[in-house]
C-alpha positions as CSV (number, residue, x, y, z in Angstrom):
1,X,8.7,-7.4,6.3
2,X,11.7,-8.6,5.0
3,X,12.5,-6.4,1.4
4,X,12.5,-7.3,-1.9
5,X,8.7,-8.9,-1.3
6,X,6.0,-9.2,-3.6
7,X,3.0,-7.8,-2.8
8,X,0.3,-9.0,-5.6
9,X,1.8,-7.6,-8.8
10,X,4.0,-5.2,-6.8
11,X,7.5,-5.8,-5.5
12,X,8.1,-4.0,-2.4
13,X,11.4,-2.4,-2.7
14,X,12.1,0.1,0.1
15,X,10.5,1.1,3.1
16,X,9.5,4.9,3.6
17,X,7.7,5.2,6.5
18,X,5.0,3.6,9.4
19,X,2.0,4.6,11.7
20,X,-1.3,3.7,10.5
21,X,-0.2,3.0,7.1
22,X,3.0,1.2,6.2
23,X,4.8,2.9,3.2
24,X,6.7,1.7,0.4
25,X,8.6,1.9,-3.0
26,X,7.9,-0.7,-4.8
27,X,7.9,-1.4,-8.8
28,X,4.6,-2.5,-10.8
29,X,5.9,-6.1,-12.0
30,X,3.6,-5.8,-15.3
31,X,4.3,-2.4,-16.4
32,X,7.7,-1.7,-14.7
33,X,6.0,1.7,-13.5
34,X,7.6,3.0,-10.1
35,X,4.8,3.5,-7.9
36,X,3.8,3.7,-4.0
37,X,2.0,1.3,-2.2
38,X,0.6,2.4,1.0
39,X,-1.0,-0.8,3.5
40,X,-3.5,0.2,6.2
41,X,-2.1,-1.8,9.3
42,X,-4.0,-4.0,10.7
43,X,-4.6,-1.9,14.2
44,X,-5.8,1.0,12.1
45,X,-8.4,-1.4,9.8
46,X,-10.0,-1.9,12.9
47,X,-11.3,1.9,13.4
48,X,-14.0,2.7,10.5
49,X,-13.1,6.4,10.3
50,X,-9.2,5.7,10.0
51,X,-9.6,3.2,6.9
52,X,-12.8,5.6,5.5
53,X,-9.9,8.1,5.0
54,X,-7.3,6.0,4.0
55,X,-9.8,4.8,1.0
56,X,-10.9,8.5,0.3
57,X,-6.9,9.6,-0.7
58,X,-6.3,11.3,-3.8
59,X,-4.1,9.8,-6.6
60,X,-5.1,6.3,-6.3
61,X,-3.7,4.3,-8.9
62,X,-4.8,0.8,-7.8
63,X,-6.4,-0.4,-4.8
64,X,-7.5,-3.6,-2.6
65,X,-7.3,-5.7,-0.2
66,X,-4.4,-8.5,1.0
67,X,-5.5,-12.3,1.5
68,X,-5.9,-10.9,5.5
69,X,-8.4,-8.4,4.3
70,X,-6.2,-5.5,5.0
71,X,-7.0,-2.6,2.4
72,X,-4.0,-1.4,0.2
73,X,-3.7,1.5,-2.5
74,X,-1.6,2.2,-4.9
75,X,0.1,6.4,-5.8
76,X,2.0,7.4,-8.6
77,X,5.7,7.4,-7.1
78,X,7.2,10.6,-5.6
């Protein structure tokens, strides 16, 4: 994904890390909070237990899903 991108009311700023869930700095475009938005990729939506536990994480600030369907949450930034 090319960076800046908006993802919902969340401008993806900086990429922090990969594997099941993609990782990213990003800044909430309506309160100008710095948060991180972690995306379940698509591979790992595909096993129940992986996105069970990716939807039980503590800190969650906002969560959803992407027009695909792929779940996303929001964390309070580092």
């Amino acid at each position: 994904m090319e960076l800046p991108a908006r993802f919902g009311k969340y401008l993806l700023e900086e990429f922090l890390q990969g594997g099941e869930v993609e990782t990213y700095r990003a800044r909430d475009t309506e309160t100008g909070r710095t948060v991180v938005v972690k995306i379940l990729t698509e591979a790992a939506c595909a096993d129940a237990a992986a996105k069970e536990r990716f939807l039980d994480e503590a800190g969650v600030y906002d969560l959803g899903e992407d027009d695909s369907g792929r779940p996303f949450l929001v964390t309070e930034s580092l």
